[in-house]
PAKEKOL-326908 format. One record per residue (C-alpha): residue in three letters; x, z, y negated. Coordinates in steps of 0.5 Angstrom, whole numbers, padded with zeros to 4 digits, always signed. Last residue first. Layout:
! residues N
ALAXZY;...
This chain:
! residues 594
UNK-0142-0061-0114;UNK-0145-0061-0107;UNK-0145-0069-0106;UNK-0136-0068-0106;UNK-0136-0063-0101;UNK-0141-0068-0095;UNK-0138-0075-0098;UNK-0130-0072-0099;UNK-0130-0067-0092;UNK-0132-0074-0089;UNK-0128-0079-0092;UNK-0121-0074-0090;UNK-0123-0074-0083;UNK-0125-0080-0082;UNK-0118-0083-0086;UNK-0114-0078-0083;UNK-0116-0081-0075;UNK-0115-0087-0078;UNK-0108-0087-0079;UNK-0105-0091-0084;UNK-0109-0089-0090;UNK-0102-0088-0094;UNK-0103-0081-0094;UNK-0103-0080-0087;UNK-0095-0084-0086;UNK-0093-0081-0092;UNK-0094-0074-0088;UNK-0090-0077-0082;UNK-0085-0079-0086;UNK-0084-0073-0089;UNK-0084-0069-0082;UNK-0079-0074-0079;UNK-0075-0069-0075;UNK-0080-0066-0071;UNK-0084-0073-0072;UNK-0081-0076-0064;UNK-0083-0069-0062;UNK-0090-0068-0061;UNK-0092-0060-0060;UNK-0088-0056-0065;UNK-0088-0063-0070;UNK-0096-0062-0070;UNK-0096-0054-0071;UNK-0091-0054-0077;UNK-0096-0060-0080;UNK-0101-0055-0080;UNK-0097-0049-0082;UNK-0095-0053-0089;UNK-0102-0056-0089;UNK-0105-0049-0089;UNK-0100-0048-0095;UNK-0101-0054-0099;UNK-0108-0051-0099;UNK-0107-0044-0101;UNK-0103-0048-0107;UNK-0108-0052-0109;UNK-0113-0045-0109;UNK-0108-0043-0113;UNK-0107-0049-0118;UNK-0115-0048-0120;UNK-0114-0040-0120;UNK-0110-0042-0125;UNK-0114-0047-0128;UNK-0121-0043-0129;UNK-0117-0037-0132;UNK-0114-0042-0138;UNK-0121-0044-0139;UNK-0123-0037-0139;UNK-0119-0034-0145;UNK-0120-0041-0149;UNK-0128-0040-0149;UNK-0132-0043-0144;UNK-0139-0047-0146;UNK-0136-0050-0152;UNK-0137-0057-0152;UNK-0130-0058-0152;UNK-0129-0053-0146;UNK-0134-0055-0142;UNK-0131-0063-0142;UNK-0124-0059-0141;UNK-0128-0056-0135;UNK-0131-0063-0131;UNK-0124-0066-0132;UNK-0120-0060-0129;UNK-0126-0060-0123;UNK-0124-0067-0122;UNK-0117-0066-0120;UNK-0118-0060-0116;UNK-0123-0064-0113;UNK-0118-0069-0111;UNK-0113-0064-0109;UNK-0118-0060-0105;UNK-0120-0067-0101;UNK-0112-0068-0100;UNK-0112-0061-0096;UNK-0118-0064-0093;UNK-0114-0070-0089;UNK-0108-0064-0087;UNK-0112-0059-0084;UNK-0115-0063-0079;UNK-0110-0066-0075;UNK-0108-0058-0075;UNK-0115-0056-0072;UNK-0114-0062-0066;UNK-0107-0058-0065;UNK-0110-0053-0062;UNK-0103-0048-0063;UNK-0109-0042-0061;UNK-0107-0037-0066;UNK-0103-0042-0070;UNK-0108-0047-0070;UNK-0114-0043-0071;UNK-0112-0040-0076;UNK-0110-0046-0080;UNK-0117-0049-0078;UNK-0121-0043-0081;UNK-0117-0043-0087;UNK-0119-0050-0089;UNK-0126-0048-0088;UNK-0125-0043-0092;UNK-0121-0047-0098;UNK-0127-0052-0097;UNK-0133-0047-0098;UNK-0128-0043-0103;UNK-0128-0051-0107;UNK-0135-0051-0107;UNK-0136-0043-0110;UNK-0131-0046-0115;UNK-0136-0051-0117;UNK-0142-0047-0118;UNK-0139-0042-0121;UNK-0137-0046-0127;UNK-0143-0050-0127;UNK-0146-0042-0128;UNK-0141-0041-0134;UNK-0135-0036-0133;UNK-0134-0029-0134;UNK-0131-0025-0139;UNK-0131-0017-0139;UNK-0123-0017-0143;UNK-0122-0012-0137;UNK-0127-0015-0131;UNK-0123-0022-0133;UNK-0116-0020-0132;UNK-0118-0016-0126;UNK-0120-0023-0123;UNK-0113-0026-0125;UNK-0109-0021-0122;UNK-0113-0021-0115;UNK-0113-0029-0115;UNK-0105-0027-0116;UNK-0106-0022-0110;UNK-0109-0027-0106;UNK-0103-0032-0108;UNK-0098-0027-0105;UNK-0102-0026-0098;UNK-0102-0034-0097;UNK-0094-0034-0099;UNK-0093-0028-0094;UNK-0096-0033-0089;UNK-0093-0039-0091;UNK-0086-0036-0090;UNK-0087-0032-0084;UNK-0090-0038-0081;UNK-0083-0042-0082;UNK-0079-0037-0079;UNK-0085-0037-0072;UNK-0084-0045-0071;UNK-0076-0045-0072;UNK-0076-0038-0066;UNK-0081-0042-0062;UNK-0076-0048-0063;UNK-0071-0045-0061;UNK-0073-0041-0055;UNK-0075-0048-0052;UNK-0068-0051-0054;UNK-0065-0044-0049;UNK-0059-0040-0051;UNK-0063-0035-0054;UNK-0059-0029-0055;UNK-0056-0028-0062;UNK-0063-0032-0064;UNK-0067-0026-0062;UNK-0063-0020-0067;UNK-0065-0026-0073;UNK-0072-0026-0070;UNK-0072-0019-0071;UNK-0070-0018-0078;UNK-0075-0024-0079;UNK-0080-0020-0077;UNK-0078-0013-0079;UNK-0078-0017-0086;UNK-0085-0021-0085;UNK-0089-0014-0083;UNK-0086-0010-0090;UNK-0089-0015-0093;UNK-0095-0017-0090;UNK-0097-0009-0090;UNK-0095-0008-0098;UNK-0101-0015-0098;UNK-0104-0010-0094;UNK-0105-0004-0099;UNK-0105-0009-0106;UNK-0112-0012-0103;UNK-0115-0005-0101;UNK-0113-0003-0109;UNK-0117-0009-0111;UNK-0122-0008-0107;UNK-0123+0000-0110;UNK-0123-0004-0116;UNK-0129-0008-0115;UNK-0131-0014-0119;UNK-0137-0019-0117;UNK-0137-0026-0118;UNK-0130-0028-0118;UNK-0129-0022-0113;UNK-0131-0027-0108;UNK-0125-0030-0108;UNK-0120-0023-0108;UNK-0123-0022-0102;UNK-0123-0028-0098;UNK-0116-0029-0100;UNK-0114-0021-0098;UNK-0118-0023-0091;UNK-0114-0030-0089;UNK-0106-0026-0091;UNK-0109-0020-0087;UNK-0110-0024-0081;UNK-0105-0028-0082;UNK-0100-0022-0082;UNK-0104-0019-0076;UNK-0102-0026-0071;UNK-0095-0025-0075;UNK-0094-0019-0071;UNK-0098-0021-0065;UNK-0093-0027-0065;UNK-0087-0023-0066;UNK-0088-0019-0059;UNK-0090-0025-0055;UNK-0082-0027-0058;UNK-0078-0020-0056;UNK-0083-0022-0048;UNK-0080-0029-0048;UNK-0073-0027-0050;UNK-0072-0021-0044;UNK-0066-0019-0046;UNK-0069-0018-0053;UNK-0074-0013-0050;UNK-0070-0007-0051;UNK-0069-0009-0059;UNK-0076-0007-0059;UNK-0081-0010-0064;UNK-0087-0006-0061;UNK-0084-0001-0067;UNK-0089-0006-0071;UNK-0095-0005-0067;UNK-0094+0003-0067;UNK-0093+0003-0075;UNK-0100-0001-0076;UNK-0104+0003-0081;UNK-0097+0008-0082;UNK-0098+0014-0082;UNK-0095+0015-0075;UNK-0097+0020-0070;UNK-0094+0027-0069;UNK-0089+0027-0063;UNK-0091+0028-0057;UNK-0087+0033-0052;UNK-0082+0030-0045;UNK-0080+0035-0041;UNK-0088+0037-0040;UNK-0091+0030-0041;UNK-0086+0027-0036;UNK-0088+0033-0030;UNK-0095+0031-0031;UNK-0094+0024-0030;UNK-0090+0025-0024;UNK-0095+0029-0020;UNK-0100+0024-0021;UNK-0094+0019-0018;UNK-0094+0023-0012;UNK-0098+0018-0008;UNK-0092+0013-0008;UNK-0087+0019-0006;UNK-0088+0018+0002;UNK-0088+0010+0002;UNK-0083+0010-0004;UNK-0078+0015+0000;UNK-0079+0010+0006;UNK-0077+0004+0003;UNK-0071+0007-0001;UNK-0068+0010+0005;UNK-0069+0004+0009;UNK-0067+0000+0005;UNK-0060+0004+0004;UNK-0059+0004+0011;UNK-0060-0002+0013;UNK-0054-0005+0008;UNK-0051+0000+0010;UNK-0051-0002+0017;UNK-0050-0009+0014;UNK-0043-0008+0012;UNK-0042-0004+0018;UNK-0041+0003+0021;UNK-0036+0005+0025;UNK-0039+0011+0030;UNK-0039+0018+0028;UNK-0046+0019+0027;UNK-0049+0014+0030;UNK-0051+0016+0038;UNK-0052+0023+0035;UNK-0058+0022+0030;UNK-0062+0024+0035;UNK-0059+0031+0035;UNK-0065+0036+0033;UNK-0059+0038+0027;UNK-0058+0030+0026;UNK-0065+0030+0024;UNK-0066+0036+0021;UNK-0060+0034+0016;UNK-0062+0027+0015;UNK-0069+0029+0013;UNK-0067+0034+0008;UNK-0061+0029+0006;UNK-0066+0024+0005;UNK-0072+0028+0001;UNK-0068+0032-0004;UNK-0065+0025-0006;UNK-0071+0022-0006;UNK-0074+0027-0011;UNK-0068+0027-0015;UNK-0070+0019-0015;UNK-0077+0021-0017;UNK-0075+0025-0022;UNK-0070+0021-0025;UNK-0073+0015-0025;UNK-0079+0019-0028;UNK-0075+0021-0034;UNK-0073+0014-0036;UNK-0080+0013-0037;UNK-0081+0018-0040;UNK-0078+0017-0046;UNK-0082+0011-0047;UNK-0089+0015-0048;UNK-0085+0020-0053;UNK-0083+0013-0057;UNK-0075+0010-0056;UNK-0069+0010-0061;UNK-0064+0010-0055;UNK-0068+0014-0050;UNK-0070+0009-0044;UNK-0062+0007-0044;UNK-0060+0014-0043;UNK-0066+0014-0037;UNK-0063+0008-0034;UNK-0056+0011-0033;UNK-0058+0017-0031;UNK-0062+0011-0026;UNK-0055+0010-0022;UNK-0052+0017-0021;UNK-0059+0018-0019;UNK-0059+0013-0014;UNK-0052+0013-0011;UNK-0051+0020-0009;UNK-0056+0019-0004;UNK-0051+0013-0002;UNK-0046+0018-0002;UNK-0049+0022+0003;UNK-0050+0017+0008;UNK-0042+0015+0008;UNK-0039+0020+0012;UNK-0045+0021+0017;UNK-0045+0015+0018;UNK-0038+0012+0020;UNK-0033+0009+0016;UNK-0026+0007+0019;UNK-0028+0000+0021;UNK-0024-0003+0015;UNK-0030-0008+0013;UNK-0034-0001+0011;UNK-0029-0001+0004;UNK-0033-0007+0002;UNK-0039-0005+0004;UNK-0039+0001+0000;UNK-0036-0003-0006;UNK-0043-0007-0006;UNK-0046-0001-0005;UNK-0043+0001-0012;UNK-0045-0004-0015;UNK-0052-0006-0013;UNK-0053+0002-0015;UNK-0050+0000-0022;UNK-0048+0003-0028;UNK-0040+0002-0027;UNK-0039+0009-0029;UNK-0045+0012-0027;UNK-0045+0009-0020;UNK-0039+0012-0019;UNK-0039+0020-0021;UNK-0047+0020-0016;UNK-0043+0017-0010;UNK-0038+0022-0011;UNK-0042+0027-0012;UNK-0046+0026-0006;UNK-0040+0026-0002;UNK-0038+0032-0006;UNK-0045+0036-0003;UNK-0044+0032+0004;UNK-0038+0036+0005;UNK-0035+0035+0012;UNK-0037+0027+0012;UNK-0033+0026+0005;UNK-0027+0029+0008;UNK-0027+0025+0013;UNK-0029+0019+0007;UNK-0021+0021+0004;UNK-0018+0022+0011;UNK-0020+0015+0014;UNK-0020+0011+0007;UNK-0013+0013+0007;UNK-0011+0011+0013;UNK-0004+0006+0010;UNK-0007+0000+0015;UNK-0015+0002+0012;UNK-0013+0001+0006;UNK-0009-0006+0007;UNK-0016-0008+0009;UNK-0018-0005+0003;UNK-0015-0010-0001;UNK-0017-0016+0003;UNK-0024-0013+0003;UNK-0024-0012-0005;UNK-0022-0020-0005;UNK-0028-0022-0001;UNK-0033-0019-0006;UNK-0030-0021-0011;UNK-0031-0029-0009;UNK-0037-0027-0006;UNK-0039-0024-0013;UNK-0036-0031-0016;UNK-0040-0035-0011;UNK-0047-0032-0013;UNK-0045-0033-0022;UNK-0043-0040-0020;UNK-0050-0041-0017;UNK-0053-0037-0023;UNK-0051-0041-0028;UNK-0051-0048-0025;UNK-0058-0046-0025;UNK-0058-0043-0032;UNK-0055-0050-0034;UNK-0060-0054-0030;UNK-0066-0051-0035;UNK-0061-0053-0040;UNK-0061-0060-0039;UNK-0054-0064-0040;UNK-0053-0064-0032;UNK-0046-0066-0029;UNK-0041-0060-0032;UNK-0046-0055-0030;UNK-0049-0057-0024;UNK-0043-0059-0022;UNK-0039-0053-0023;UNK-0045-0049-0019;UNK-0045-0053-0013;UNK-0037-0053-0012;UNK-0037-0045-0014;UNK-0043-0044-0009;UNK-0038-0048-0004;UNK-0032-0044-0005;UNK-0035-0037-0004;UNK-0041-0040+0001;UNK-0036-0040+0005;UNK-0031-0034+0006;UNK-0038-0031+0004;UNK-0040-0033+0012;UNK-0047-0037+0012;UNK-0043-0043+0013;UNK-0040-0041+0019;UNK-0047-0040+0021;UNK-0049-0047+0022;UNK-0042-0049+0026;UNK-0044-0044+0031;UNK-0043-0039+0035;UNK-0036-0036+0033;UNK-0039-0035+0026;UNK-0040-0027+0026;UNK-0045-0026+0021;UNK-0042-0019+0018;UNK-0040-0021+0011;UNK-0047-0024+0010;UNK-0049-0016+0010;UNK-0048-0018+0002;UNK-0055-0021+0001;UNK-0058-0014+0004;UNK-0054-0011-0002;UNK-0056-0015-0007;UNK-0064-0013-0003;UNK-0063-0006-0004;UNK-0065-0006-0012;UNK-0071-0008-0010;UNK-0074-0002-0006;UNK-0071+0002-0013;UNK-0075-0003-0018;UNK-0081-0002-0013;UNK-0082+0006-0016;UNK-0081+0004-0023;UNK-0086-0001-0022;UNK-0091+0004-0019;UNK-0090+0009-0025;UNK-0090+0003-0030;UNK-0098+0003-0029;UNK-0099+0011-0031;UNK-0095+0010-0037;UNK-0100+0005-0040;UNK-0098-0002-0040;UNK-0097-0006-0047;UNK-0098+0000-0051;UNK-0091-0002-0055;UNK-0088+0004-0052;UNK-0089+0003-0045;UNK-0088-0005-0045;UNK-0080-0003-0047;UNK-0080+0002-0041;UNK-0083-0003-0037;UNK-0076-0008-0040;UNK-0072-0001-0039;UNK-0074+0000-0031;UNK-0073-0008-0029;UNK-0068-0008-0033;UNK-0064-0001-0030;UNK-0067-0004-0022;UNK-0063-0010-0023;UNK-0062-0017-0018;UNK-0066-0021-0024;UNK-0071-0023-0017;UNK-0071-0018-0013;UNK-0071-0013-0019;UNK-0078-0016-0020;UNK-0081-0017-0014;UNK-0080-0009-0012;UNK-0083-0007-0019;UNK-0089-0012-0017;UNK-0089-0010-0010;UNK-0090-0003-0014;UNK-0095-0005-0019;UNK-0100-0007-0014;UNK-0098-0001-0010;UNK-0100+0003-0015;UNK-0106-0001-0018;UNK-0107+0000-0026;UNK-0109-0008-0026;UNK-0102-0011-0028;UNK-0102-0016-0032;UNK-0097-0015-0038;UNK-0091-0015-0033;UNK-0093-0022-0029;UNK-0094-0025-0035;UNK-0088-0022-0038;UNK-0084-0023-0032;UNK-0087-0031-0031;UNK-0083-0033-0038;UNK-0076-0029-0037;UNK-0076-0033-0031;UNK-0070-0037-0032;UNK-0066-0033-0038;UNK-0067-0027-0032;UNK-0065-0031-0026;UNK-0059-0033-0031;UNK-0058-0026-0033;UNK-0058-0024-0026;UNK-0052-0029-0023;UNK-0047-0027-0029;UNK-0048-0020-0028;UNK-0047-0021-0021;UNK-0042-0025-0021;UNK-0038-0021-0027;UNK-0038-0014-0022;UNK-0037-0018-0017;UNK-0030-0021-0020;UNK-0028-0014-0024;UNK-0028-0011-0017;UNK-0024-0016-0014;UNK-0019-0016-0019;UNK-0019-0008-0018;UNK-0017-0009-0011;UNK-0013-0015-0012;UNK-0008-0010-0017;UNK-0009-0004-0013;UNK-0006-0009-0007;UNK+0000-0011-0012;UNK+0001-0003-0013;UNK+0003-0002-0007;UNK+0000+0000+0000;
């Protein structure tokens, strides 16, 4: 043994440990989409949850995202803490799959030319092979996480195989056999020991991993090993709890308290029933012989496994003790803090969920922005304080809403790789600034109405008349906007744009028809200039929901997503018969109205 083993041993190690991060993040970036549906349609049904949280941690290869993306749906109130206890409880069963997968090191290939391809020595090389093609030969990026995850697979094995070379040597020198003799006379440091190093490398994949390893040298038995495999799961879900703490809500927070106490639990519950067993003497024909890579593996399912089929009706018990170690804290004040706090950094591994969480935020902000523009018209003919002061209220709200928003997606767009996740991210900037545009012309509305309370000034009843005309446009206009953000109904945005040129020839024409009033002395000066203003800012209200139209219409055809003028210059032009229906329609049925 010298320091050139030491060296390949650690290189080993840092190669696994790469290729399974490698390999979950692009099973992760993959199927970050099917998680959050799979996530957010949980029935409340243990065992439903639990197959998901099995499912789940099989498919991204660690049980601590699993736990720390239901940590994040907790605290957005997306799932209650009830439903994440059965998804915590499956993502420890699924954890266990990685090391099923590492048991290949057992396949015996003299049989068959079929099974030597199976041996890692094998798949290693070929993986790489794949995986490099993959990238190198394929421009899609949906390939790209393909290619990604198939080298992430054949640098663990590549890892994996190195470790082994290592300990081989090990096992020459016998100190694997004095140091896991020792572990099997204490199981207390045994458990310690698997505890100590599955906290430091935050992973029970790992470390089991490195058990298998070590296992290659044939000098483990089971009552060596067992105990650090119970020590394992709670070094591992420390980890989780830590992560689950990080800036998290009370709800959250129990999360990660859960994991422990069902991972104590479990401990307890193995060594007891391993100890009583093996004192009643059935465990005799295994207890001191060598154990194997997939003996390992076997028996960590097994713990796992039966442990979640014991505990899993215990869940209630579990909620409980959540709710004593971990107290609630007073609510916010804030109309739509809980909401906002949804905008959790927890998810930004899981791109698809951080950009659902936008999206209700946004989904809010439009609402507000629609409702403060309603408002504030209808205050042209009847002036109320207490709806002015409910106005500047949410248009404080949009604010505060489009800054944490955009800090977020700034946090998102460190991380997105795919071109999908770009356009939704460009999509959601560009809806941040119409929408706090529209909240922004309300509160101008709101100013030029409390203007004209304060100097007791009205308009005419020709005036009237016309301004309700156009609100009816605008309202109808508004509707088609929110249509086509809330639901991307791309027939609702087509339409916005031929009645927003129907706004700009009304405008026009109700300029003309009040400098006619104000020469022959219907309106005072003071009003005129009131009757423009809120001229221009219904154009500009309008000029917004087409900026959100035409936005919805490049997201969705992309031969216009970078010709958005042209496209523009293409409707006005009369070129495109379905805007000149459209246009003529709204101009016949609203113009027939002044």
């Amino acid at each position: 043994m010298n320091i050139f083993n030491v060296i390949t041993l650690f290189g080993g190690l840092a190669m696994f440990l790469y290729g399974m991060r490698l390999m979950g993040d692009g099973l992760k970036a993959s199927s970050s989409g099917t998680l959050k549906k799979a996530m957010e349609r949980i029935t409340g049904t243990p065992v439903k949850a639990f197959l998901l949280g099995l499912v789940v941690t099989a498919v991204v290869q660690s049980s601590t995202a699993t736990i720390v993306l239901t940590s994040g749906l907790v605290g957005a109130g997306i799932i209650s803490l009830r439903q994440s206890l059965g998804i915590i409880i499956g993502a420890n069963v699924g954890t266990t799959v990685t090391g099923q997968i590492i048991r290949l090191l057992d396949i015996d290939s003299s049989g068959t030319s079929f099974l030597q391809f199976l041996k890692p020595s094998t798949l290693a090389p070929l993986a790489l092979i794949v995986g490099i093609v993959i990238i190198m030969g394929m421009k899609s990026r949906d390939w790209g996480k393909i290619g990604q995850i198939v080298i992430g697979f054949g640098i663990l094995f590549s890892g994996l195989l190195n470790m082994s070379d290592a300990v081989e040597v090990l096992a020459d020198s016998g100190i694997v056999e004095r140091l896991f003799s020792r572990l099997g006379d204490n199981p207390v440091l045994g458990y310690l020991c698997g505890a100590s190093v599955a906290f430091v490398l935050q992973s029970s994949s790992a470390t089991v991993g490195i058990l298998q390893a070590f296992s290659t040298s044939g000098q483990l038995t089971f009552g060596e090993i067992y105990a650090v495999l119970v020590g394992i799961y709670l070094g591992d879900c420390v980890t989780t709890a830590i992560v689950c703490n990080i800036g998290a809500k009370p709800e959250a927070r129990r999360v990660g308290v859960v994991n422990i106490l069902f991972n104590l639990s479990k401990s307890a519950l193995t060594l007891m029933v391993v100890s009583l067993v093996h004192n009643a003497g059935l465990l005799d024909g295994i207890w001191n012989k060598a154990i194997y890579s997939g003996g390992i593996a076997n028996a960590n399912t097994i713990f796992n496994l039966v442990c979640a089929v014991v505990l899993l009706p215990f869940i209630g018990i579990y909620e409980k003790l959540s709710h004593k170690l971990v107290k609630d804290v007073p609510a916010a004040a804030g109309r739509y803090d809980e909401m906002l706090d949804a905008l959790n950094p927890v998810f930004l591994s899981t791109p698809a969920v951080a950009f659902g969480r936008c999206y209700d935020v946004l989904l809010v902000m439009s609402r507000l922005a629609w409702t403060n523009i309603r408002r504030a018209f209808a205050m042209v003919t009847q002036y109320d304080p207490e709806v002015v002061r409910q106005i500047e209220e949410d248009e404080n709200y949009i604010d505060s809403m489009a800054d944490r928003v955009s800090n977020y997606l700034v946090q998102i767009s460190a991380i997105i790789t795919s071109h999908n996740h770009v356009e939704i991210m460009n999509y959601y900037y560009s809806a941040i600034t119409e929408f706090e545009r529209l909240g922004d012309h309300a509160m101008n509305i709101a100013e030029i109405t409390t203007e004209l309370h304060q100097r007791d000034s009205a308009f005419s009843k020709d005036a009237l008349g016309e301004l309700n005309v156009l609100w009816e446009l605008l309202d109808t206009i508004l509707n088609h906007t929110s249509e086509a953000f809330r639901k991307q109904d791309l027939e609702a945005a087509r339409r916005i744009e031929p009645l927003e040129q129907v706004v700009d020839d009304m405008v026009n024409v109700l300029k003309n028809n009040h400098l006619e009033r104000l020469r022959g002395g219907e309106c005072g000066v003071f009003n005129g200039t009131e009757f423009f203003n809120l001229l221009s800012e219904a154009e500009r209200i309008s000029d917004v929901c087409s900026n959100m139209g035409v936005a919805t219409v490049a997201r969705a055809t992309p031969g216009i997503r970078h010709q958005v003028h042209d496209y523009i210059s293409m409707l006005h032009s009369g070129r495109d018969e379905e805007f000149n229906q459209v246009y003529r329609k709204a101009h016949d049925v609203y113009f027939a109205k002044l």
